[in-house]
LOTI-976872 format. One record per residue (C-alpha): x, y, z; residue number from 1; residue in one letter. Coordinates in Angstrom, 3 decimals. Layout:
N
x:X	y:Y	z:Z	k:NUM	r:A
...
END
This chain:
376
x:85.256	y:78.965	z:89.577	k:1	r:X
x:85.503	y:77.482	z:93.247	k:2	r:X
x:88.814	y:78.029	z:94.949	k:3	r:X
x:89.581	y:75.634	z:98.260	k:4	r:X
x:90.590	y:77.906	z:101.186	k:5	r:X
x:94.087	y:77.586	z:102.401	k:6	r:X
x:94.426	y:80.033	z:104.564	k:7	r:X
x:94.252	y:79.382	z:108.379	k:8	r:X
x:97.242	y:80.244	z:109.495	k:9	r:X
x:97.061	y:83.763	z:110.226	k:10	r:X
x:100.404	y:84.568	z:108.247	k:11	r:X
x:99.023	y:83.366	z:105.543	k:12	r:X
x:97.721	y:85.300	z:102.014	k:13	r:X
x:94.550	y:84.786	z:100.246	k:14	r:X
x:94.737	y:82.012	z:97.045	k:15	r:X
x:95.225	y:84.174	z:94.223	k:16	r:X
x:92.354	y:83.122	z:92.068	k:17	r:X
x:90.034	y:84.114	z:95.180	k:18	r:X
x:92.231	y:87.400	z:95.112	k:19	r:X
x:91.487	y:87.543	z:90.989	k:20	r:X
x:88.089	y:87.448	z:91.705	k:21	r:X
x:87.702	y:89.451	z:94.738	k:22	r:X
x:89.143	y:92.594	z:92.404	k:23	r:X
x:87.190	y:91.526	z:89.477	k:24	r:X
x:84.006	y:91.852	z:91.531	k:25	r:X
x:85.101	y:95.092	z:93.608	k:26	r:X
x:85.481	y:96.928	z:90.380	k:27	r:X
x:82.317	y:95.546	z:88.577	k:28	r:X
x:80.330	y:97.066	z:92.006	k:29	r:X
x:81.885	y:100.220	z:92.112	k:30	r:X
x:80.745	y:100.694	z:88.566	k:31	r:X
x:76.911	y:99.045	z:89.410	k:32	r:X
x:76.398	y:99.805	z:93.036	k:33	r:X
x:75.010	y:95.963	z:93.095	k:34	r:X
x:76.281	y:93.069	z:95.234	k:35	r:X
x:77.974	y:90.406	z:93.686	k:36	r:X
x:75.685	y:87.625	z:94.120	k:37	r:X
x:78.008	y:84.765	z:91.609	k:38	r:X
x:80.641	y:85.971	z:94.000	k:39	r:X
x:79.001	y:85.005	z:97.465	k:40	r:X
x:77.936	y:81.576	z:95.787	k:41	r:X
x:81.632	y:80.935	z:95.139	k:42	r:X
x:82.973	y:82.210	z:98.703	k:43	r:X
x:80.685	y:79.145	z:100.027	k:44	r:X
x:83.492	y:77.058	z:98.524	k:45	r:X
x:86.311	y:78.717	z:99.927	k:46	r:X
x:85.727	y:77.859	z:104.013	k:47	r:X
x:86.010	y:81.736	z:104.784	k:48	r:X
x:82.258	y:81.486	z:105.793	k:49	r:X
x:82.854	y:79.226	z:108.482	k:50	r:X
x:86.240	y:80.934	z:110.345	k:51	r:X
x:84.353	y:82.116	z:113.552	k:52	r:X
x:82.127	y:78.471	z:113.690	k:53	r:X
x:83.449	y:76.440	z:115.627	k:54	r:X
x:84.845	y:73.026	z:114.757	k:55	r:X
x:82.525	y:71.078	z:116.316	k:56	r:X
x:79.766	y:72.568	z:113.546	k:57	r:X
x:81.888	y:72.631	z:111.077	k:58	r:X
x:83.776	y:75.196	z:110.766	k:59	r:X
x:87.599	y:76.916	z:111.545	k:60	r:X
x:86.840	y:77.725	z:115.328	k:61	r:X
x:88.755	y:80.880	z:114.629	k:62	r:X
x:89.480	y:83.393	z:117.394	k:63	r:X
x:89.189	y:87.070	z:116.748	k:64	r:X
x:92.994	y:87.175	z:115.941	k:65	r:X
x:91.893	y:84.921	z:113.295	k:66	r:X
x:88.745	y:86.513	z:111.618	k:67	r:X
x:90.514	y:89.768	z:111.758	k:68	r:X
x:93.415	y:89.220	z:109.746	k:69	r:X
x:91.032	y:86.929	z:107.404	k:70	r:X
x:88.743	y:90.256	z:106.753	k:71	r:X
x:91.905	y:92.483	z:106.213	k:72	r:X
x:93.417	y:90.310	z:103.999	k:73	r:X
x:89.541	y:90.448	z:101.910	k:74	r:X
x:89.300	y:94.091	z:102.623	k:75	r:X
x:92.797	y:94.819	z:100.552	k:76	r:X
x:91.346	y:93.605	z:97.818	k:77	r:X
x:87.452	y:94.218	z:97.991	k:78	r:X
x:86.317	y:96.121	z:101.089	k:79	r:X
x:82.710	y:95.368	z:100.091	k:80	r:X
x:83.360	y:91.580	z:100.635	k:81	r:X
x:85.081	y:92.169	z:103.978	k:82	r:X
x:82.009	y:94.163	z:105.828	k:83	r:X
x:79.637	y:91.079	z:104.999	k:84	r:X
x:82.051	y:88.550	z:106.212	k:85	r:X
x:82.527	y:90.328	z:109.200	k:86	r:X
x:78.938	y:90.990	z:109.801	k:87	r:X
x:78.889	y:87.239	z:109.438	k:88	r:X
x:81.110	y:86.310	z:111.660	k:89	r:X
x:79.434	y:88.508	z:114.144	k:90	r:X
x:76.487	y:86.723	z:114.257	k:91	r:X
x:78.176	y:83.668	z:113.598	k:92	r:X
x:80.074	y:84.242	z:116.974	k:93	r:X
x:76.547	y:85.243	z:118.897	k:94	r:X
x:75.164	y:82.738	z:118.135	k:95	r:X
x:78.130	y:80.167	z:119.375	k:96	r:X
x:78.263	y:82.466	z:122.643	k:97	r:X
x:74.414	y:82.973	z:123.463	k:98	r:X
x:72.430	y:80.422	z:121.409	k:99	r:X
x:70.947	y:77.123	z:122.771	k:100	r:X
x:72.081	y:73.707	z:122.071	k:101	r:X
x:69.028	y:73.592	z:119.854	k:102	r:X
x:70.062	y:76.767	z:117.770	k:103	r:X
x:73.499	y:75.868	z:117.062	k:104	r:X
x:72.759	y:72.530	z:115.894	k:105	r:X
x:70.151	y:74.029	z:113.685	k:106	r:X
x:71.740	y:77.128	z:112.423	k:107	r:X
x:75.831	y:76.778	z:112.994	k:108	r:X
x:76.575	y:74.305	z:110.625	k:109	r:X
x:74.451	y:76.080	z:107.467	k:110	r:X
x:76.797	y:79.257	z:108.664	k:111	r:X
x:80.305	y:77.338	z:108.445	k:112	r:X
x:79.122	y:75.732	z:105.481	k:113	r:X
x:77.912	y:79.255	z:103.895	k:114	r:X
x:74.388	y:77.619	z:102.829	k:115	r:X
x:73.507	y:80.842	z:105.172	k:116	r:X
x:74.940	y:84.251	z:105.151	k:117	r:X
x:74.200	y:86.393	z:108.044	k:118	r:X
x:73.393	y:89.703	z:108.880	k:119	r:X
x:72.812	y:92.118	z:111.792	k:120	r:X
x:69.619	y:94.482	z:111.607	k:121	r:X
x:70.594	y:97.058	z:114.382	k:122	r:X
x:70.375	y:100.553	z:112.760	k:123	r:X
x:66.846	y:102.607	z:112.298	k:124	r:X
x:65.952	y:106.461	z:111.197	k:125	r:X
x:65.504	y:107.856	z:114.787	k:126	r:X
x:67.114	y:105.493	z:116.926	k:127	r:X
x:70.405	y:107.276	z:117.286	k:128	r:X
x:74.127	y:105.619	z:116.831	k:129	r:X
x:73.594	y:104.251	z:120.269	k:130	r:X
x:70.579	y:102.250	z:119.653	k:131	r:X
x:68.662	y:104.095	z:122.672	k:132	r:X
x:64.870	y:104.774	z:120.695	k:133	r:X
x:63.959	y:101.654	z:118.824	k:134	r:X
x:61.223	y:101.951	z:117.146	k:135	r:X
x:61.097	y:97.888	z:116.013	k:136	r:X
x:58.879	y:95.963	z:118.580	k:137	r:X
x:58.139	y:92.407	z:119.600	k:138	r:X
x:54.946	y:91.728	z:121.322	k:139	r:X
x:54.817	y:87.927	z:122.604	k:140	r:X
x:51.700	y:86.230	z:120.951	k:141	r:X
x:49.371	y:84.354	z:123.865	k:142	r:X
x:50.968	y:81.170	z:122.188	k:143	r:X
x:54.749	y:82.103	z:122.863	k:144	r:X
x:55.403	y:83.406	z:119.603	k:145	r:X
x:56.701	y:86.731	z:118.590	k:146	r:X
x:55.164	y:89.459	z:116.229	k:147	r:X
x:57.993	y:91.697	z:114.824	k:148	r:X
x:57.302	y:95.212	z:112.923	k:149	r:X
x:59.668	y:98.029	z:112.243	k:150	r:X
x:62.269	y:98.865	z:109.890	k:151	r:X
x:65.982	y:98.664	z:109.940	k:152	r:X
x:68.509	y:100.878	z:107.835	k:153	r:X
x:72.018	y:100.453	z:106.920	k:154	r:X
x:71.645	y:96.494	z:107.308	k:155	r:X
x:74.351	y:95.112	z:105.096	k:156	r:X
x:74.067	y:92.207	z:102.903	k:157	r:X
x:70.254	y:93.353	z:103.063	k:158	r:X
x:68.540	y:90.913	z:100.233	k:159	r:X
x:71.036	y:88.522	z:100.113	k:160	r:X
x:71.451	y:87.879	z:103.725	k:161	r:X
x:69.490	y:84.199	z:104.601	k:162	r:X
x:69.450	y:85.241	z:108.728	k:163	r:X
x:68.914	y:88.739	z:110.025	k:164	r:X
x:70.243	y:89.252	z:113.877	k:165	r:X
x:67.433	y:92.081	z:114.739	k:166	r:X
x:67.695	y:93.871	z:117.484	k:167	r:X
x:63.700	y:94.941	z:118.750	k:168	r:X
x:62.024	y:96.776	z:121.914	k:169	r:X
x:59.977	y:93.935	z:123.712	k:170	r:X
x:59.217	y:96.103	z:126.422	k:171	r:X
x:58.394	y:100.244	z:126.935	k:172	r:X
x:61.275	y:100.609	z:129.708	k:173	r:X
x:62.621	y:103.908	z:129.060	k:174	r:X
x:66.048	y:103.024	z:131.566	k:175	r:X
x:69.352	y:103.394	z:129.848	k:176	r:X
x:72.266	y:101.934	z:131.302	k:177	r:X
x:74.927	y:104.785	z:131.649	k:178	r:X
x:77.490	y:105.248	z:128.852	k:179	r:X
x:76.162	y:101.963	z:126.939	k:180	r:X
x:75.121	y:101.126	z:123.512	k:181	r:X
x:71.375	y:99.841	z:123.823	k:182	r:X
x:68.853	y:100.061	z:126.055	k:183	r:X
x:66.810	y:98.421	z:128.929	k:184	r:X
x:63.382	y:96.449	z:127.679	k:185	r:X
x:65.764	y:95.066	z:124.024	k:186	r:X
x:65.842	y:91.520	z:122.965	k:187	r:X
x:67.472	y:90.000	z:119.972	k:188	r:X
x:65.760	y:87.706	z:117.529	k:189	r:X
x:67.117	y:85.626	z:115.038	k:190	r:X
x:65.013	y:85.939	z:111.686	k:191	r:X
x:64.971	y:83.675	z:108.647	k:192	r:X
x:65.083	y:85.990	z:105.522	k:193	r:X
x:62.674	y:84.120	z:103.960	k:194	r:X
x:59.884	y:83.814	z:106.189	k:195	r:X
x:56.225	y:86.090	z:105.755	k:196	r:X
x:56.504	y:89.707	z:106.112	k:197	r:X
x:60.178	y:89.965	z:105.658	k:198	r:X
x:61.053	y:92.960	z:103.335	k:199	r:X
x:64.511	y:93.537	z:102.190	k:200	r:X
x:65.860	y:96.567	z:100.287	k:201	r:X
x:68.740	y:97.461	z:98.372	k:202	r:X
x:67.458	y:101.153	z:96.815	k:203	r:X
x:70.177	y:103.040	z:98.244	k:204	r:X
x:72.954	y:104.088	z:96.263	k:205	r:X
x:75.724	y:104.892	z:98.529	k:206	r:X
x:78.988	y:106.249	z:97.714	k:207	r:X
x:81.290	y:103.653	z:99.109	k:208	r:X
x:80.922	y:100.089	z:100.318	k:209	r:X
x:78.629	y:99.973	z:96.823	k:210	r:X
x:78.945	y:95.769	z:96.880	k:211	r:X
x:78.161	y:95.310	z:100.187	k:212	r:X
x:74.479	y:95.469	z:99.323	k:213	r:X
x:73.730	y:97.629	z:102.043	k:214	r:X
x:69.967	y:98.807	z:102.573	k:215	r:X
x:66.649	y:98.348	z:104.133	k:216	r:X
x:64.562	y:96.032	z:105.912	k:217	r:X
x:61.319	y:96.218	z:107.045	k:218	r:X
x:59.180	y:94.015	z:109.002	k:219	r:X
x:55.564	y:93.805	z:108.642	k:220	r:X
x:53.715	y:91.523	z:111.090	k:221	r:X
x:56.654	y:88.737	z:111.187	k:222	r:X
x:55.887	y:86.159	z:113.480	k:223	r:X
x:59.119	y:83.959	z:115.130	k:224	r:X
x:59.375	y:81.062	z:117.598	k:225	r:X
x:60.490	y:82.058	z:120.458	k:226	r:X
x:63.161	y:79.411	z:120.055	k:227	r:X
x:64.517	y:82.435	z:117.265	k:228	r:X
x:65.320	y:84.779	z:120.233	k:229	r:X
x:68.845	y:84.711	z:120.967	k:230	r:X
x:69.501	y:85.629	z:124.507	k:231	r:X
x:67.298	y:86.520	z:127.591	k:232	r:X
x:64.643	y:88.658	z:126.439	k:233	r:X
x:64.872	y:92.180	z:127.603	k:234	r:X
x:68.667	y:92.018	z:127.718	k:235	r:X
x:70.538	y:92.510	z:124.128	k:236	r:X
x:72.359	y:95.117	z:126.373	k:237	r:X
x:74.828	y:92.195	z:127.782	k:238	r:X
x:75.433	y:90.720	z:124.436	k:239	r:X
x:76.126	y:93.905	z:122.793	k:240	r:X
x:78.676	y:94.786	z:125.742	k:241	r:X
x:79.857	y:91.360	z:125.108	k:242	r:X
x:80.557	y:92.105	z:121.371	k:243	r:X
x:84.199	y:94.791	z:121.851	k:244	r:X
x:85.218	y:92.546	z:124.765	k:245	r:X
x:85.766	y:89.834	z:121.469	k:246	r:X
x:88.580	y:91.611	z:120.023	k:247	r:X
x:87.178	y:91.287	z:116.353	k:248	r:X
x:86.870	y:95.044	z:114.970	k:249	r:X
x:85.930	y:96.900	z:112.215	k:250	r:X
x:89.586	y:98.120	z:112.370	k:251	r:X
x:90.274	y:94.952	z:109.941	k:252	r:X
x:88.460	y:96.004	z:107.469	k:253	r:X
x:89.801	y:100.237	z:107.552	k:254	r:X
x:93.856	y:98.323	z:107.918	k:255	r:X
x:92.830	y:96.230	z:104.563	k:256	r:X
x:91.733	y:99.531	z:102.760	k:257	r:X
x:95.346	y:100.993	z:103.916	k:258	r:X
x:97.060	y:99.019	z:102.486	k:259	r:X
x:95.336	y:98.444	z:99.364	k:260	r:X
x:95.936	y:102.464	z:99.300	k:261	r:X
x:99.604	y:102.008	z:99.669	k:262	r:X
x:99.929	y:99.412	z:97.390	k:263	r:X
x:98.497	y:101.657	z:94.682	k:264	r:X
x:100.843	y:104.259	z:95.435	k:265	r:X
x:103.948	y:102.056	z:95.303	k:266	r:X
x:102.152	y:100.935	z:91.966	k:267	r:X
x:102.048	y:104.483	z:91.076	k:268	r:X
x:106.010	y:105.099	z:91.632	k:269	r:X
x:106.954	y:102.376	z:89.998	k:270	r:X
x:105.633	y:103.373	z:86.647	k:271	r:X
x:107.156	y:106.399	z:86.407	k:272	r:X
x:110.450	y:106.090	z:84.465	k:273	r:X
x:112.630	y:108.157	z:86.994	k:274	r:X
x:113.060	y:106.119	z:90.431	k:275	r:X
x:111.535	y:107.966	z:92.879	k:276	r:X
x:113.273	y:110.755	z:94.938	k:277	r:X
x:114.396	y:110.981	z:98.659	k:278	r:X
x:111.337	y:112.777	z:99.304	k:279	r:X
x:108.699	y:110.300	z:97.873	k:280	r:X
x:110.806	y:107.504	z:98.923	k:281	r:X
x:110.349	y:108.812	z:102.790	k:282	r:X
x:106.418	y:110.146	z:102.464	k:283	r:X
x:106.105	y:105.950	z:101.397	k:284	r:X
x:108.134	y:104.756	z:104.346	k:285	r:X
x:105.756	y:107.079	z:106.254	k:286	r:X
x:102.168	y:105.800	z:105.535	k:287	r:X
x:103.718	y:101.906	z:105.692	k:288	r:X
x:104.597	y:103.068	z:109.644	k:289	r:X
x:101.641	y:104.134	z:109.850	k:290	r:X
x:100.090	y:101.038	z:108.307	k:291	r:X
x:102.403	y:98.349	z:110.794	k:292	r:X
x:101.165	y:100.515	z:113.588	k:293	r:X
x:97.780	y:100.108	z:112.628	k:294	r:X
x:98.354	y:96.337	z:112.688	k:295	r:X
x:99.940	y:96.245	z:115.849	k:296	r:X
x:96.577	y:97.739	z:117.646	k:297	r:X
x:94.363	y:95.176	z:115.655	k:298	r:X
x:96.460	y:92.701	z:116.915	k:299	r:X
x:96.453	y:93.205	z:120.295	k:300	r:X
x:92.605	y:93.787	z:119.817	k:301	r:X
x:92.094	y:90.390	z:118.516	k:302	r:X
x:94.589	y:89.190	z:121.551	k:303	r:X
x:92.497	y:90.436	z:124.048	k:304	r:X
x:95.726	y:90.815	z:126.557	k:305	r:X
x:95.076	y:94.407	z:127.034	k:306	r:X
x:94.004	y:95.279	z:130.390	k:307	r:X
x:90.167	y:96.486	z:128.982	k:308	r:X
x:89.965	y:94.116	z:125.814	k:309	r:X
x:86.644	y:96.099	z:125.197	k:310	r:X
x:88.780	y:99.516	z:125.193	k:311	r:X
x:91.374	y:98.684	z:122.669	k:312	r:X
x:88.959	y:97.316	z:120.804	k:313	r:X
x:87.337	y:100.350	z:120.411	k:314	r:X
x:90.523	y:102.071	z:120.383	k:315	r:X
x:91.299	y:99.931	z:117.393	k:316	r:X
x:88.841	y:100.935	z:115.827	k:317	r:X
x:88.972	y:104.472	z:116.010	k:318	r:X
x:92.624	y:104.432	z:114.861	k:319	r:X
x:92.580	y:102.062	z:112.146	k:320	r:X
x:89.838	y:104.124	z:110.078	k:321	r:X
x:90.794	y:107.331	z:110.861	k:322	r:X
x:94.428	y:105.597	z:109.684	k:323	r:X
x:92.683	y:104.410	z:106.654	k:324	r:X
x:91.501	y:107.897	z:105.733	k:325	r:X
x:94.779	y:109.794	z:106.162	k:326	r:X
x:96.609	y:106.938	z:104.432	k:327	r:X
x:93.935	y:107.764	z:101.197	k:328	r:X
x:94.689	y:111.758	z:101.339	k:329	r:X
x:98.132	y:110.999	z:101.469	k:330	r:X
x:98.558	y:108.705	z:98.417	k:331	r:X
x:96.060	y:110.945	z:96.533	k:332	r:X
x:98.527	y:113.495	z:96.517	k:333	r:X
x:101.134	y:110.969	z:95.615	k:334	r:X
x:99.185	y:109.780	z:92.786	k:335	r:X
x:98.432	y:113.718	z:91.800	k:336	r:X
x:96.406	y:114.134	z:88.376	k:337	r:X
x:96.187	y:110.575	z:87.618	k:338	r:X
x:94.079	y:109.970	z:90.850	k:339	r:X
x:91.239	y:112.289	z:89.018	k:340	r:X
x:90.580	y:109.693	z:86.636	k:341	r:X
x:86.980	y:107.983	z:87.765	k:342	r:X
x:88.018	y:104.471	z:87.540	k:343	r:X
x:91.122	y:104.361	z:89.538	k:344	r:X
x:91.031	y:102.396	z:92.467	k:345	r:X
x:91.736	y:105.565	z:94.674	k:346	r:X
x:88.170	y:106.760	z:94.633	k:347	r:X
x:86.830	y:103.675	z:95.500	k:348	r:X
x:89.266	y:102.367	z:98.072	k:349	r:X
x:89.086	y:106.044	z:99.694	k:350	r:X
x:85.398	y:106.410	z:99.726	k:351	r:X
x:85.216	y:102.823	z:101.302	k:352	r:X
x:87.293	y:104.397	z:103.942	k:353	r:X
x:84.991	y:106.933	z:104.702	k:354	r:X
x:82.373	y:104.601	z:105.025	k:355	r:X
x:84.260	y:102.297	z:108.191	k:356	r:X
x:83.739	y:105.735	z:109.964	k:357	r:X
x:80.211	y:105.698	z:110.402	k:358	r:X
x:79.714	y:101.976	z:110.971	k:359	r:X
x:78.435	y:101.080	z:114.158	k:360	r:X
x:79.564	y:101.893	z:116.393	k:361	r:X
x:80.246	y:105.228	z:114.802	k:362	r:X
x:83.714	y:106.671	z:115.546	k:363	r:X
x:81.813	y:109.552	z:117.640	k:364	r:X
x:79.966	y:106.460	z:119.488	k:365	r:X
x:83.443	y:104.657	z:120.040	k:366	r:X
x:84.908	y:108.275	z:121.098	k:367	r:X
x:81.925	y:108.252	z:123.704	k:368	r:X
x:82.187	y:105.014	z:124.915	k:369	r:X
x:86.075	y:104.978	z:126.030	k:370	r:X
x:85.027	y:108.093	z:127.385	k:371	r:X
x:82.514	y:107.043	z:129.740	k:372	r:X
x:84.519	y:104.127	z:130.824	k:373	r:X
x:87.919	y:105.701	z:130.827	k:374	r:X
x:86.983	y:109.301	z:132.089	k:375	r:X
x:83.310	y:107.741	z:133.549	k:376	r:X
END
């Protein structure tokens, strides 16, 4: 079922069959640890593909105000769903900042349209939450070309994906720019999933995030134009430094799983056939403070008015999923025995939580990062 996407405004809700099936699918990956591929098919109908495109390709033009409150509002409902949209718009949003006219015209469009779902291949064993030691290479071919071979980890929508933004070494500079996320000598490339030597996959079975189809990929002699290399080569450090000073975080996705926790625990009181007392009534007001508070950083993130845009969006960050994860303790003693039963939303929404921690950047990397700008 295809639903058209009314939601631009960003006071606006999600259509409620897209919510219907949103849950539907959250709960079916939970149980199977698989992606829902019908689902992604039908979100190409809905326009939330295209939100950080802009219009002139086809899509919402969407600030980060904008794709932040869209991936909150997803995350409520299915937090799996959320990180690949956001990884989406991420590249989406590279490639509208750094790309060529040539690359937008050819790959912008298919993104707002969602004939192509994006990705980011970042993460590898060994190279650290900072991204200093990558093992992935490019070597330029005599005729301009690129040969790509390593292996990236924790690449979401890994399989399903139709364009991987990998991040590889292109030269052996061993210089690292002081408190930054990357190193000298990296270049990012723009690779089709479903060209020679690309390798996706999804054997890991994680414990939260299990929809987001999460996993490996490898790449084994991959040649690319070099009209696939987004940016300068040798200098993926500017674009990543670029990324915070956006305003769209993570945060969105952590706020979502708050309050999809406090909704269940409002649920929860409302079942019971005594209304609840002063005590329960106040531990609720509580956690919803803490949830409008939450908001209030993600929105001034995705204003960018702050006086560091790239610190509050880290700070955003930080405080939305540690938010997320005190919210979950919280409601699980609220919910008290009935929270032990496997299939109630708690565990899933609470292990999801977990999960916004150690996205990149890791909370530790974020904690390092305001630190070496803030402190220096």
């Amino acid at each position: 079922m295809s639903v058209a996407l009314q939601v631009i405004d960003p006071e606006g809700a999600l259509p409620a069959a897209l919510v219907e099936r949103l849950d539907a699918s959250a709960t079916r990956s939970a149980s199977n640890g698989r992606p829902d591929e019908t689902l992604l098919a039908e979100l190409d109908q809905t326009g939330l593909l295209g939100i950080a495109v802009p219009s002139a390709y086809g899509g919402a033009g969407g600030d980060a105000t904008l794709t932040n409150h869209v991936v909150a509002q997803v995350a409520r409902v299915n937090p799996s769903a959320a990180i690949m949209l956001f990884q989406h718009y991420a590249v989406s949003a590279r490639i509208a900042e750094w790309g060529d006219a040539a690359q937008q015209a050819r790959l912008l469009p298919a993104l707002a349209k969602g004939d192509l779902l994006a990705a980011s291949g970042w993460s590898e064993p060994g190279a650290g939450a900072a991204k200093k030691r990558l093992n992935t290479s490019a070597v330029r071919l005599p005729d301009g070309r690129w040969r790509l071979n390593g292996a990236k980890s924790f690449t979401t929508s890994a399989g399903v994906a139709g364009l991987y933004l990998i991040l590889a070494r292109t030269s052996d500079s061993v210089a690292e720019p002081s408190g930054g996320y990357g190193s000298a000598g990296q270049t990012f490339f723009l690779v089709p999933a479903g060209i020679e030597g690309v390798r996706p996959d999804q054997s890991l079975d994680l414990i939260g995030m299990r929809g987001s189809a999460t996993g490996f990929v490898s790449l084994h002699d991959c040649v690319v134009g070099d009209e696939d290399r987004l940016g300068p080569v040798g200098e993926a450090t500017r674009l990543i430094a670029g990324v915070r000073r956006t305003g769209a975080t993570l945060g969105a996705v952590s706020l979502g799983i708050a309050s999809a926790l406090l909704d269940l625990a409002v649920e929860q009181v409302h079942r019971r056939s005594q209304p609840p007392d002063a005590v329960t009534r106040f531990r609720l007001v509580d956690l919803a403070t803490r949830i409008e508070a939450t908001r209030a950083v993600i929105d001034r993130s995705g204003r960018r008015d702050a006086a560091d845009p790239g610190l509050a969006t880290l700070h955003s960050k930080l405080f939305a999923s540690e938010t997320a994860e005190q919210v979950g303790v919280e409601v699980a003693r609220l919910l008290g025995s009935a929270g032990y039963v496997v299939t109630n939303g708690i565990n899933r929404l609470m292990a999801d939580a977990r999960a916004v921690a150690h996205m990149g950047p890791t909370n530790d990397l974020c904690r390092e990062l305001v630190s070496a700008t803030w402190l220096g």
